[in-house]
N, C-alpha and C positions, 0 to 999 in steps of 0.2 A: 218765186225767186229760186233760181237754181241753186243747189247745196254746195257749199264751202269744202273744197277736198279737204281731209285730214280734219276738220273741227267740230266739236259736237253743238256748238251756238256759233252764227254769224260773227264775224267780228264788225265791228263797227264801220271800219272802211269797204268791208264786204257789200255793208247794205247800202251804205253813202252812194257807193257805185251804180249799183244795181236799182237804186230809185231816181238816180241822174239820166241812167241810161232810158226808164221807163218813162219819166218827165217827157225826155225827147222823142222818146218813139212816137210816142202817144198827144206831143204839142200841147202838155198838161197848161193851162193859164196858172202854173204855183206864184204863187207869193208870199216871200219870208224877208224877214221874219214880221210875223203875225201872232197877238196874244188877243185870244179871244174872252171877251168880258165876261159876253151871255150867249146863250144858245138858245132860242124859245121856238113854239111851234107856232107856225104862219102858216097856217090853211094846210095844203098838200108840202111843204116846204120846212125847212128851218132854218129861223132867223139868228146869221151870226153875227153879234156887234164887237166889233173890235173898237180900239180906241182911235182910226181911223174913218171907216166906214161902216154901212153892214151887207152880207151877203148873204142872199141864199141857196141853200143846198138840200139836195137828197139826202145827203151821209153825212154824216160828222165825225173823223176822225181824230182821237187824242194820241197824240205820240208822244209815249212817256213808258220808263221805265226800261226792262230790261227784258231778255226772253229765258233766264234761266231765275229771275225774280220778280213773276211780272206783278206790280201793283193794281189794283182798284181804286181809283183817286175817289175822294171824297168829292163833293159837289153839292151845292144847295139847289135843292131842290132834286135831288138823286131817289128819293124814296117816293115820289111822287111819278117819276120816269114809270112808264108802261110800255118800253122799248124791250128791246134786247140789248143789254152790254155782255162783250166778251174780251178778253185780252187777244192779240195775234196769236199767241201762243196755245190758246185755245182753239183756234179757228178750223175747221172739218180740214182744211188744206194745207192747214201747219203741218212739213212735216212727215 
């Protein structure tokens, strides 16, 4: 995401933007809004069950919080996770 002239954190419409524009570039299949039940692992995959369907994926992203506060959400079954979690704000390319 290109850097926000003048601002030390994105603003909100900044990223709104900038995720619309990449939606499109890219002919993202998003769908929202989506709240995800459970997340489990299905073989090479993970199985997301919303209250609609379920889907699966390579990556699971949670979009939550902020970038100059970023949280660590809690989650059942989180200590049991043999992944890698990191916040964006962490991320090698944050930045």
């Amino acid at each position: 995401m290109p850097r926000q002239e003048s601002a030390e954190f994105p603003t909100a419409g900044h990223v709104v933007d900038y995720l619309r524009a990449y939606e499109q570039r890219y002919d993202l299949p998003v769908v929202r809004p989506v709240r995800a039940q459970e997340v489990r692992r299905a073989g090479e995959r993970l199985a997301v069950q919303t209250g609609v369907a379920e889907r699966l994926a390579r990556h699971v992203m949670s979009a939550t919080g902020t970038w100059d506060c970023p949280p660590c959400p809690t989650s059942r079954g989180r200590a049991e996770f043999a992944g890698r979690q990191l916040h964006t704000v962490h991320h090698p390319s944050a930045g």
